[in-house]
C-alpha positions in Angstrom: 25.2 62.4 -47.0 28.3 64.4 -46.1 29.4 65.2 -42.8 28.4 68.8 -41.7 28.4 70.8 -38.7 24.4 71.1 -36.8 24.5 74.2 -35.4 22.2 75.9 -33.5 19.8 78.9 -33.5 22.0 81.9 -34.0 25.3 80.1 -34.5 27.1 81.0 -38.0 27.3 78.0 -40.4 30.6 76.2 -40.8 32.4 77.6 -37.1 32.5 73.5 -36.6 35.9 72.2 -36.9 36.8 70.8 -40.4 39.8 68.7 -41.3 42.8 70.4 -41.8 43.8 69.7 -45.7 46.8 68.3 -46.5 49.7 70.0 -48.1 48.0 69.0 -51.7 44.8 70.8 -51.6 43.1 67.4 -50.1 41.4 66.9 -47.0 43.2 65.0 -44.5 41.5 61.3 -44.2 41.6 58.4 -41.4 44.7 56.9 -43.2 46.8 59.7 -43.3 49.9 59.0 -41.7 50.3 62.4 -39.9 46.9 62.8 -38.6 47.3 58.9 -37.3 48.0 58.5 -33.8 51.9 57.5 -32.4 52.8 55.2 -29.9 54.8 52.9 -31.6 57.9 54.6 -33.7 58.9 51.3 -36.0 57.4 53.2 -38.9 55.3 50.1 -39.7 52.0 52.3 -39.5 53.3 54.9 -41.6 54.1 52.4 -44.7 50.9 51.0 -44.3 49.5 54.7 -43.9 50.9 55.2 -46.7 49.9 52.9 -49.0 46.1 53.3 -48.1 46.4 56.7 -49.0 47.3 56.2 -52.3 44.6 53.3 -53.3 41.9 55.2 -51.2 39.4 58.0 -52.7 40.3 61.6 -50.7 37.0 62.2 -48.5 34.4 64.7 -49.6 35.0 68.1 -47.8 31.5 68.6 -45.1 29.0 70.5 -46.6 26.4 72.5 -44.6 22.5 71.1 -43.9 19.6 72.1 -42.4 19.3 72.1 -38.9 17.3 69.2 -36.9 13.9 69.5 -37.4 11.2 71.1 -35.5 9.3 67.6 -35.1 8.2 66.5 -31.3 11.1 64.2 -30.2 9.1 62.5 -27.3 7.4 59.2 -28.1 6.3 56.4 -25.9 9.6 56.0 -24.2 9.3 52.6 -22.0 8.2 49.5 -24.0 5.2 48.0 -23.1 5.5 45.5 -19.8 8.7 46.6 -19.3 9.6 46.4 -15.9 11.8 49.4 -15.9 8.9 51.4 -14.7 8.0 50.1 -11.8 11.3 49.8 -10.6 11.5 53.5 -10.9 8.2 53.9 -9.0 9.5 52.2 -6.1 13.0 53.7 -6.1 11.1 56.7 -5.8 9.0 55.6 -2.7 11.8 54.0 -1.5 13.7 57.6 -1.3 10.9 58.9 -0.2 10.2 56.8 2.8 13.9 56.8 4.0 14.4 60.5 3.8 13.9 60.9 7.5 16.1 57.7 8.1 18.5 57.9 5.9 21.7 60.7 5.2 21.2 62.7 1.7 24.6 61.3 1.0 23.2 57.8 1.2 20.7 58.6 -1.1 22.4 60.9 -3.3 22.9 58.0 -5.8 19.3 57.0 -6.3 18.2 60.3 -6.0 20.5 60.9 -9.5 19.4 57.6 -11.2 15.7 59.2 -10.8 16.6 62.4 -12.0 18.5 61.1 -14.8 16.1 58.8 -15.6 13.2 61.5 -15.9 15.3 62.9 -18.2 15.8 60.8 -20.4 12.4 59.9 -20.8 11.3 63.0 -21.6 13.7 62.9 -24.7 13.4 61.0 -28.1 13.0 57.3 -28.2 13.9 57.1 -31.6 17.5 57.6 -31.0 20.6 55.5 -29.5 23.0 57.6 -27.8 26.8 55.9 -28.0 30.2 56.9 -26.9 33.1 55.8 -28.1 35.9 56.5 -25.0 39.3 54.8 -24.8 42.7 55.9 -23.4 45.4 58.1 -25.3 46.2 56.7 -28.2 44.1 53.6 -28.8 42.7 55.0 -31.8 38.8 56.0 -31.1 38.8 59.0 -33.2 40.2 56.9 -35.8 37.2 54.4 -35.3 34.6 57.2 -34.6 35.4 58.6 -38.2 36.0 54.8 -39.5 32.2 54.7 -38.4 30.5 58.1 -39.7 32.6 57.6 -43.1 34.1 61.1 -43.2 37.0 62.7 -41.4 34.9 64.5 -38.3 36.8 64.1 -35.8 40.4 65.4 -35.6 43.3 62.5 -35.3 46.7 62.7 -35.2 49.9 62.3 -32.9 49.6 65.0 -30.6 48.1 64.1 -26.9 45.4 65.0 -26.4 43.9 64.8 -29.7 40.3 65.4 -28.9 39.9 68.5 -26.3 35.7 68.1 -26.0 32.6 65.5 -27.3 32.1 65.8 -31.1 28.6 63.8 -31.8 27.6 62.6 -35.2 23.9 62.0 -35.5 23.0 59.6 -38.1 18.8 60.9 -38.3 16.9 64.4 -37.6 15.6 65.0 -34.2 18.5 64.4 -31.8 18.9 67.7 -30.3 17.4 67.8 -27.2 19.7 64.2 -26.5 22.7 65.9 -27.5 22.0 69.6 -25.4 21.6 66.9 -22.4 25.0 66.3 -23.2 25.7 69.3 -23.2 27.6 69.1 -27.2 27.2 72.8 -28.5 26.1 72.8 -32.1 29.9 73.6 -33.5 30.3 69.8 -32.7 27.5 68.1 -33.9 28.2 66.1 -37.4 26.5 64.6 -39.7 27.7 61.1 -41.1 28.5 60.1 -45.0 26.0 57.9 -46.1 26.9 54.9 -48.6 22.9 53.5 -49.0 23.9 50.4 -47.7 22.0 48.4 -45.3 24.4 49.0 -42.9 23.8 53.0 -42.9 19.9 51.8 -43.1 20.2 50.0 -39.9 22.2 52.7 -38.1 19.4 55.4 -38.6 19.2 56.5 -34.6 22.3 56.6 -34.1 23.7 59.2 -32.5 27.7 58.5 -31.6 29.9 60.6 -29.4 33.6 60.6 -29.6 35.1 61.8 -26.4 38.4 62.9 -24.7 41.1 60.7 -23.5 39.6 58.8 -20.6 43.4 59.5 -19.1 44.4 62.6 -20.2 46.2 64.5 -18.6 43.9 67.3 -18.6 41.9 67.3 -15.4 39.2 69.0 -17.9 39.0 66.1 -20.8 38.7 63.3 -17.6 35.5 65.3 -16.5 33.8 65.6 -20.0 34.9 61.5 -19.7 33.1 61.1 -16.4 29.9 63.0 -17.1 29.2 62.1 -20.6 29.8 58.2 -19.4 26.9 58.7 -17.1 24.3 60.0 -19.6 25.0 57.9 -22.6 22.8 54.8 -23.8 25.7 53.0 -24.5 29.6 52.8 -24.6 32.2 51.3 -26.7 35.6 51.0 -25.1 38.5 51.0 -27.6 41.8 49.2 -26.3 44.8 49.0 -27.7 47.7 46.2 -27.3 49.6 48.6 -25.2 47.0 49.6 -23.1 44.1 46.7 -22.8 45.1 45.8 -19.4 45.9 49.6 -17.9 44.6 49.7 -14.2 43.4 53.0 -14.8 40.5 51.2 -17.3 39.5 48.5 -15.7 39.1 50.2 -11.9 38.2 53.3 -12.8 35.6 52.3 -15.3 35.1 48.9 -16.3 35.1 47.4 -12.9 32.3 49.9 -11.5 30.5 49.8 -14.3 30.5 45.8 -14.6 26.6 45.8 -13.9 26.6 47.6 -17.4 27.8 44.6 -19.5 24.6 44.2 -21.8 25.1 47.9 -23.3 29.0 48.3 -23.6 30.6 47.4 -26.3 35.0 46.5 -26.0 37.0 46.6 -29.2 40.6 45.6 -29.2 41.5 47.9 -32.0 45.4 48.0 -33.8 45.8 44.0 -34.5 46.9 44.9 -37.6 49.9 45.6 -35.4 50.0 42.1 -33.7 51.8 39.5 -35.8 50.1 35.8 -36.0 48.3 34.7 -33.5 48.9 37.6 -31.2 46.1 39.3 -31.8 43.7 35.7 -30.5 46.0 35.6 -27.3 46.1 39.4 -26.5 41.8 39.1 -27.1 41.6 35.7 -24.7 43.5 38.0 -21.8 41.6 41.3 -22.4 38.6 38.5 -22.1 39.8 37.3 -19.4 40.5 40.7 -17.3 36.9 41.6 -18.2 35.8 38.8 -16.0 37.9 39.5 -13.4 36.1 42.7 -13.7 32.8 40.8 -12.9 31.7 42.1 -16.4 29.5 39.6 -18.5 30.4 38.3 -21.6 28.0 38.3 -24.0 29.1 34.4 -25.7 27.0 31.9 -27.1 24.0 33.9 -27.1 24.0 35.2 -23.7 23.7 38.9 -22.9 26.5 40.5 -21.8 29.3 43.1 -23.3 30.3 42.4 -26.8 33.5 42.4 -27.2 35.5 42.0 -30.8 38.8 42.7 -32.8 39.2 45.1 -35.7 41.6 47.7 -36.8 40.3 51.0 -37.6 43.5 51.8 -39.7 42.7 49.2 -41.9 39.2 48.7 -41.5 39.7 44.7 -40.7 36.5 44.2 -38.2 35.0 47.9 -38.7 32.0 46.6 -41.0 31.1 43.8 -38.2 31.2 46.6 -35.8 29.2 48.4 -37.6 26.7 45.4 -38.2 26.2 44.5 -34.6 25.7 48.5 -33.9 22.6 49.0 -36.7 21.1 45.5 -34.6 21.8 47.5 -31.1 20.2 50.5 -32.6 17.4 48.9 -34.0 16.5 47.2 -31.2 16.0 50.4 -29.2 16.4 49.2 -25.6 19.5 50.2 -25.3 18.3 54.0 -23.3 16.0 51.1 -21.3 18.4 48.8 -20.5 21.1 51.4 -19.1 18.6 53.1 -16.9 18.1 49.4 -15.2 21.5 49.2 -14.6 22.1 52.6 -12.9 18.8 51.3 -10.8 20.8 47.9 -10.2 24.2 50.1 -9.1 22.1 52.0 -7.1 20.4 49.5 -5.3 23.8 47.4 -4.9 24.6 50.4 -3.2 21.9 51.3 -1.0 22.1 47.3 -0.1 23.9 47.5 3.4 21.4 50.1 4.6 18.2 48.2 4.0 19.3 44.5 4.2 19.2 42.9 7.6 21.0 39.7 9.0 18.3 37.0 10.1 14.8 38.7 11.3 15.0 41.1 13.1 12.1 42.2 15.3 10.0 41.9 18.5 9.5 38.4 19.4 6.9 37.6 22.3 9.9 36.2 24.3 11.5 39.6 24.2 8.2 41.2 25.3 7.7 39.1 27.6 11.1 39.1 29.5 10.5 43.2 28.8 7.8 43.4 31.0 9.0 40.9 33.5 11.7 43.2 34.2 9.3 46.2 34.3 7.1 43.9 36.7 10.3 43.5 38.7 11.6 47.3 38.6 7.3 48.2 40.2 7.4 45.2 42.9 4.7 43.4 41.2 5.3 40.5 43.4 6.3 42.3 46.6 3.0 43.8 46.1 1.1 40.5 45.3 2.7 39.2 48.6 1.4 42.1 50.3 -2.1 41.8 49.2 -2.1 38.2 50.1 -1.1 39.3 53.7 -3.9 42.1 53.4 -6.6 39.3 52.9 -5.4 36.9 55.4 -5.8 39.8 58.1 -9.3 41.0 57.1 -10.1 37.2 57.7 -8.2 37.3 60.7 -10.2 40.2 61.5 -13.5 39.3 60.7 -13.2 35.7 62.2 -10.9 36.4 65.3 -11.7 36.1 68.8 -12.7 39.6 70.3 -10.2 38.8 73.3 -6.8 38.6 70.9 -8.3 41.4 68.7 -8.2 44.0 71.7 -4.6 42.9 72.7 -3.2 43.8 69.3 -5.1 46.9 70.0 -3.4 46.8 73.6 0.1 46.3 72.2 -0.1 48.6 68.9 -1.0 51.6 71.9 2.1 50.6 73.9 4.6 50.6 70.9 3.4 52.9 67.9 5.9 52.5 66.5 6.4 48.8 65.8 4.6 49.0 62.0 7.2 51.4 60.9 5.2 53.3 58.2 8.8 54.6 56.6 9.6 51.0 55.7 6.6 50.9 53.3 8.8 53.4 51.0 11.9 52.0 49.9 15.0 53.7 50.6 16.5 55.7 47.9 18.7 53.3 47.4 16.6 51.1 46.1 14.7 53.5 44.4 17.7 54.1 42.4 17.9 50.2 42.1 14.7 49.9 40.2 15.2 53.1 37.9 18.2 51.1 36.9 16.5 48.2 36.2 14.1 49.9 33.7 16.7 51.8 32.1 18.3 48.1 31.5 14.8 46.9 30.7 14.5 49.9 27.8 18.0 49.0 26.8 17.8 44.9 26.3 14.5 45.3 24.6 15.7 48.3 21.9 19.2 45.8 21.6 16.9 42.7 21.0 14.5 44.6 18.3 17.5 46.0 16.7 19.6 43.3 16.3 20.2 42.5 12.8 19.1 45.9 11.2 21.0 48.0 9.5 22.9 50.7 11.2 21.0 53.5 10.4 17.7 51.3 11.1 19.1 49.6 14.3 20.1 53.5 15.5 16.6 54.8 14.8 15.1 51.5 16.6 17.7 52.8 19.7 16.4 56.0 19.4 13.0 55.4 19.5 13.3 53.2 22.7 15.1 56.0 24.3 13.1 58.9 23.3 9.9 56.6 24.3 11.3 55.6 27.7 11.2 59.3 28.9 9.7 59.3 31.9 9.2 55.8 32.3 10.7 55.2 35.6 8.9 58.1 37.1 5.1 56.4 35.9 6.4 53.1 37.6 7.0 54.6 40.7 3.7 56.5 40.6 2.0 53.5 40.6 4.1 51.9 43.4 3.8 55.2 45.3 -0.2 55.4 44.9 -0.3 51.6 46.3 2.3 52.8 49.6 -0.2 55.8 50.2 -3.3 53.5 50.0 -1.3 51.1 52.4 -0.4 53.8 54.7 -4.2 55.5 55.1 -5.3 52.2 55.8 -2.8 52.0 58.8 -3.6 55.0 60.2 -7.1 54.4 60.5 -6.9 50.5 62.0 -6.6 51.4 65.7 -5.6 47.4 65.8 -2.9 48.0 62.8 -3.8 44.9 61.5 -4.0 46.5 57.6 -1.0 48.7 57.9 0.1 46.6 54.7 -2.2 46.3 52.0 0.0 46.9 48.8 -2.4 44.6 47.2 -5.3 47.1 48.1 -3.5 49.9 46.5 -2.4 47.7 43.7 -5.9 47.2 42.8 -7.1 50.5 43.6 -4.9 52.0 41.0 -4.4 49.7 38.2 -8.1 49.3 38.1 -8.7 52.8 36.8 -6.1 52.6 34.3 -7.6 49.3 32.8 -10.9 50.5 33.2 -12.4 48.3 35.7 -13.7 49.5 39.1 -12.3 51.0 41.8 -12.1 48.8 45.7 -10.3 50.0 48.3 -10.7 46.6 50.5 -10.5 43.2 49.5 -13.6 41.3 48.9 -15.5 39.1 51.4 -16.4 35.2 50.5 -19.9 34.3 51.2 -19.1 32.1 54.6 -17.4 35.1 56.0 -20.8 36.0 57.7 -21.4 32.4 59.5 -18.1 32.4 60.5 -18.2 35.8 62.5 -21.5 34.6 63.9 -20.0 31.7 65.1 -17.5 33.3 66.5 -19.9 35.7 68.3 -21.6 32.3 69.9 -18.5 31.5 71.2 -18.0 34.3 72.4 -21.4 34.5 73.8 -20.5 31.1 75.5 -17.7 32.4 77.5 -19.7 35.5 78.8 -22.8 33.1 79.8 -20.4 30.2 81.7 -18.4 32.7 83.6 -21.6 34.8 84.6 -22.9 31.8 85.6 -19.7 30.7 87.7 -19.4 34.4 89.0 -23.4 33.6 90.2 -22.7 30.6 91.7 -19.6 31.7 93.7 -21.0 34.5 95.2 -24.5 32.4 95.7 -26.9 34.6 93.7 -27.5 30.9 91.7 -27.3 27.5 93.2 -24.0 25.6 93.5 -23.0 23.1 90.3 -19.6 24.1 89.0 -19.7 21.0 86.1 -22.2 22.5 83.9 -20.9 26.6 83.7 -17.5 25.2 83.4 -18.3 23.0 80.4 -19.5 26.1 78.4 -17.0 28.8 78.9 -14.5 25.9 78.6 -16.4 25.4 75.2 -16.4 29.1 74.2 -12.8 29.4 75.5 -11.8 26.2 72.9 -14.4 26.9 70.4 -13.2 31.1 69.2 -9.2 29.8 68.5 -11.0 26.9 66.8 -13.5 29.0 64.8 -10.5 31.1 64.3 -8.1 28.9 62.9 -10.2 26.9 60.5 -11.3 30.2 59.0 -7.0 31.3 58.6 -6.9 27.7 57.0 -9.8 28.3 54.4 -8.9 31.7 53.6 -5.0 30.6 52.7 -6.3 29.8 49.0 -8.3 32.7 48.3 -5.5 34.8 49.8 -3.4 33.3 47.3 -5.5 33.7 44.4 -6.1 37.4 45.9 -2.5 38.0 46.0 -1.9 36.6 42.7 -4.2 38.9 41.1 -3.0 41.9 42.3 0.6 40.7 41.0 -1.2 40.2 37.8 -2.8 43.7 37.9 0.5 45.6 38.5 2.5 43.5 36.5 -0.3 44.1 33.4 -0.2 48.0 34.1 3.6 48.1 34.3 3.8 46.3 30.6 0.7 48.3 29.0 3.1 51.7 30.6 6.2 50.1 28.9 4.4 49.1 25.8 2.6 52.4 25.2 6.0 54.4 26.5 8.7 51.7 24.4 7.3 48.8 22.1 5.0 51.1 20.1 7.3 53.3 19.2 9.9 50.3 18.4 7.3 48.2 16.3 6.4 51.3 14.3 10.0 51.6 13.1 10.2 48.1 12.5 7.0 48.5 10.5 8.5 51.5 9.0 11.9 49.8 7.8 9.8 46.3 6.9 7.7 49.1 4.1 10.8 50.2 3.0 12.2 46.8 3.1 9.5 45.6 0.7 9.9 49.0 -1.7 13.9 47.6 -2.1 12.7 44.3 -2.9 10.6 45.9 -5.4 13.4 47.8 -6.8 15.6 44.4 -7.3 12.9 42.2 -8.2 13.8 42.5 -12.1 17.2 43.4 -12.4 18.9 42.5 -15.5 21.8 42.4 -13.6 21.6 39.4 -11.3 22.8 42.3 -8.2 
C-alpha cells in the first residue's frame, strides 16, 4: 500500500503535502542528503547519504484511496476486570463530593482526566494512537517515514521542519481518533505496506509525527503539548547532542515519569558515534531517565522501552518496529495511559485529601469541650448553690420556731443584707465566660482539625465557627433562667433563707430541655416529717414548762419549781438538738442534691455545644473520611506505584 493523503468529506484529493522530487524526476526519500536533517557539518552524513541513495530503490510517489470507512468505530473499550473503570467511577465521586470543598483549580486536573477519558472511550478500540516527538533535529521525521515505508513526512535541514501533526494510519476506521486530535484530513497518510509480519502486526496503528518539542515557534510547542496529552503512547527520539537537554527531561520526561509503561525512548544517530560510544551515551541517557523517576522496562519488568537505532541507516528501525506491532497488538496501550493520567492526577490531588496521623473527635476532646462549657455556665457554682438550697429547706423544716423568727427579725432590719444584684454577675465576668466559650469553640475546632488537610482543616474551622453563633448567648440563658428562679424564691421567703437556690433553677430549666419534669423546690426525704414533729414536741415542751413556771409564780398552781424546769429545760435543749442532727443527716443528701444539679447544667451546656459545634464538626469529618475512602479507591490499583 502506498502512502496517500485521507481526506475528508468535501476536501479535494491530493491538497496533502507530497515530497518534493528531486532535481531528477524522483521523489525525494529518507536518505536523501538534502532533505536529511543538519546539526553536524563534517559531511560524514552526506557520504553516507549519499551512498544509500544510490543502492536504494526511489520510493513510489502516494497514490490516492478511499476514504476511512463508514464502519462503527466503538467496541468494548475497557477489557474485562480491568480496574481502570472503577477507578474512573470514583474519581468521579471523588470530584463530585469535594466540589463544595475544594477550588475548581484543585480539581481542574481530574476533572480533565474524566473528560478525556470519556473521550476516548467513546472512540475505536481497535486502534493505537502513537507520537513520535523529539527536539530539533534528532531525526523523528526521519524515523516516522523509516516506520510508514514512504516519504510522508517532510525532512530536511531547515528548522522547523515539521510546522503541524501529520498521522499515518496503518487500518480503516481511525477517524474519529485522529479529528480528536484535531489532524485535518490534508495530513492523514497511509503507510507502504511490504506483507511482512511486521506490517501484519502493526495493523492499528495509527502514528503521529509532531513539531519540534523546542521550536522556536510558540505555535509547534502547543501542537507538542496538546497532542502529548491525548495520545495512547509516545516515542521520544534523542539524539547524541541533545539526550540530556533540560528542556526534555523537565519539561516532559520528568512529569510524565508515571507514564513509563507506554513511552517508548530511542537514541537515534549512533551511526554517528564511533565504537563504543553509542553503549556509553545509552547507559547515561539510562541513567538520566532514572533520575527522572521514569521506569525502565529491563528484565521483563514494565516500564519505558528504551533502544538504539539509526533511522538514516535503518540499524535498530526493524526491532522498533517489532516491539511496536507487540504494543499494538496488545491493545492496552489507550487503557494503560488513561491509568496514568488517573495516577498524576491523584499524585496531585494527594496533599488535599491525605492527613497526618487521625485526625478527629476523640472523647478526651469532648470531654475537656464541655468541661469548659460547664465552666463558661457555672455548673459548679450552681451545684454549690443547690447544695446550700437543700441544706436551708432542712434547716427550715427542722429548725426551732424561736431562731426561725429572728432571721425573719434581722432580714426586716437589714433588707438588704442578701444582695439580690450579686446573684448576676458583673459584666465583667459575663465577658469572662463568653470568652471562655469562644476559646472552648476554638480548642475543640483546632483539636478536630488537626492533621487535615488545609482546605479540610479550614472547612472543620468553619463549621465550628458558623455553629458556635449564638452559643454564648444560650449559655447565659440558662444561667439567667436559674438567677431569676433564685431571685422569685427570695422575694417571697419573708425569712430569706432561699434567696439562693441556683440549684432550683438549675433543675427547673434543664429539666425541660432533657425532657424530664419540671420542680421548682428540692425534694423532701421521708424522715423530714418526724423530724418537724419532733421539733414541734419540743417546742410544745418549752410552752408547757414555762406556763407551768408562770402558774406557779404567780400561785394560780402549787409551788414545785424542779419538775416545770426539767421540761422547758428539755424543750430548750431538745429543738438545737433536733435541729442539728437533722443539718448533720441532710449534709449527704445535700451533696448528692448539689451534685446533680451540676450534672444537670453541665449535661445541658454539652448537649447546647454539641448540637451548636460537634455536629456540625463530625459531619465534615464524616464528609472528608467519604471522600477520603473515594481517593483510596482511586489509588487502590495504580500501575504506577504513586
Amino acid at each position: 500500500m502506498t502512502a496517500v493523503t485521507d481526506e475528508g468529506p468535501g476536501q479535494s484529493r491530493g491538497r496533502g503535502r507530497s515530497p518534493e522530487p528531486a532535481p531528477d524526476g524522483e521523489p525525494r526519500t529518507a536518505q536523501d542528503p538534502d532533505a536529511q536533517h543538519g546539526g553536524w557539518d563534517d559531511g560524514l552524513i552526506a557520504r553516507r547519504a549519499a551512498a544509500a541513495t544510490e543502492e536504494s530503490a526511489p520510493a513510489e510517489t502516494p497514490a490516492a484511496l478511499p476514504e476511512d470507512d463508514a464502519r462503527p468505530q466503538v467496541e468494548a473499550y475497557v477489557p474485562s476486570g480491568s480496574p481502570l473503570s472503577p477507578r474512573l467511577d470514583a474519581l468521579r465521586e471523588l470530584v463530585g463530593l469535594s466540589r463544595a470543598r475544594l477550588g475548581r483549580t484543585a480539581l481542574a486536573e481530574a476533572g480533565r482526566v474524566l473528560d478525556e477519558a470519556a473521550a476516548r472511550q467513546r472512540l475505536s478500540s481497535r486502534h493505537t494512537v502513537v507520537a513520535i516527538a523529539g527536539a530539533s533535529g534528532s531525526g523523528k521525521s526521519t524515523l516516522f517515514n523509516s516506520l510508514a515505508g514512504a516519504q510522508i513526512s517532510e525532512t530536511g535541514l531547515r528548522r522547523p521542519t515539521t510546522s503541524s501533526p501529520i498521522a499515518c494510519s496503518w487500518t480503516d476506521g481511525a477517524a474519529g481518533l485522529l479529528d480528536r486530535l484535531a489532524i485535518p484530513g490534508r495530513l492523514r497518510r497511509r503507510p507502504q505496506s511490504g506483507g511482512t509480519a511486521a506490517d501484519e502486526a502493526l495493523q492499528g496503528l495509527v502514528l503521529v509525527d509532531l513539531p519540534d518539542h523546542d521550536s522556536a515557534a510558540r505555535g509547534h510547542r502547543d501542537q507538542v503539548d496538546r497532542v502529548l496529552a491525548l495520545v495512547d503512547a509516545v516515542i521520544w527520539v534523542v539524539d547524541p547532542e541533545k539526550y540530556a537537554d533540560a528542556a526534555l527531561h523537565e519539561r516532559y520526561l520528568r512529569p510524565l515519569a508515571g507514564h513509563a509503561e507506554v513511552t517508548f525512548v530511542v537514541l537515534n544517530q549512533i551511526d554517528r558515534l564511533p565504537g563504543e560510544a553509542a553503549d556509553q551515551v545509552l547507559d547515561d541517557l539510562r541513567r538520566l531517565l532514572d533520575e527522572d523517576g521514569m521506569a525502565l522496562g529491563e528484565h521483563g519488568e514494565p516500564g519505558a522501552t528504551v533502544l538504539p537505532l539509526s533511522a538514516l541507516t535503518g540499524e535498530g528501525v526493524g526491532e522498533l518496529r517489532e516491539l511496536l506491532g507487540r504494543f499494538v497488538q496488545d491493545r492496552s496501550a489507550a487503557t494503560r495511559r488513561l491509568s496514568a493520567d488517573v495516577d498524576a492526577a491523584a499524585a496531585r490531588l494527594r496533599p488535599v485529601y491525605v492527613a497526618e496521623g487521625r485526625p478527629g473527635l476523640g472523647e478526651r476532646a469532648r470531654e475537656e469541650f464541655a468541661d469548659r462549657l460547664a465552666e463558661a455556665v457555672g455548673a459548679a457554682a450552681a451545684g454549690q448553690a443547690a447544695e446550700r438550697e437543700w441544706r436551708r429547706n432542712a434547716g427550715r423544716a427542722c429548725g426551732t420556731p424561736w431562731l426561725r423568727l429572728w432571721r425573719w427579725y434581722e432580714s426586716t432590719r437589714q433588707p438588704g443584707r442578701l444582695d439580690h444584684g450579686a446573684l448576676t454577675p458583673p459584666p465583667e465576668e459575663q465577658l469572662t465566660a463568653r470568652q471562655r466559650v469562644e476559646q472552648a469553640v476554638r480548642t475543640v475546632a483546632d483539636d478536630a482539625a488537626d492533621g487535615l488537610p488545609g482546605p479540610w482543616a479550614q472547612a472543620v474551622r468553619e463549621a465550628a465557627v458558623h455553629g458556635a453563633q449564638g452559643l454564648s448567648e444560650a449559655l447565659d440563658e440558662l444561667a439567667g433562667r436559674a438567677t431569676g428562679t433564685e431571685d422569685r424564691s427570695t422575694d417571697t421567703d419573708p425569712a430569706g433563707v432561699t434567696g439562693a437556690a441556683a440549684g432550683t433553677g438549675a433543675q427547673s430549666r434543664t429539666e425541660p430541655e432533657r425532657g424530664g419534669r419540671t420542680s421548682a423546690r428540692p425534694p423532701r426525704p421521708a424522715w423530714w416529717p418526724a423530724a418537724v414533729l419532733a421539733q414541734v414536741a419540743m417546742t410544745l415542751l418549752q410552752i408547757f414548762g414555762g406556763l407551768w413556771l408562770a402558774g406557779q409564780i404567780i400561785g394560780v398552781l402549787q409551788p414545785g419549781l424542779l419538775t416545770p424546769a426539767l421540761v422547758m429545760l428539755a424543750g430548750i435543749i431538745g429543738g438545737p438538738l433536733v435541729e442539728w442532727s437533722c443539718a448533720a443527716a441532710a449534709r449527704g443528701p445535700a451533696r448528692r442534691y448539689g451534685q446533680e444539679a451540676e450534672r444537670r447544667l453541665r449535661e445541658a451546656a454539652a448537649a447546647c455545644g454539641r448540637a451548636r459545634v460537634l455536629d456540625p464538626v463530625s459531619a465534615e469529618l464524616v464528609r472528608y473520611r467519604e471522600v477520603r475512602e473515594r481517593f483510596v479507591a482511586v489509588t487502590e490499583f495504580s500501575t504506577t506505584g504513586r
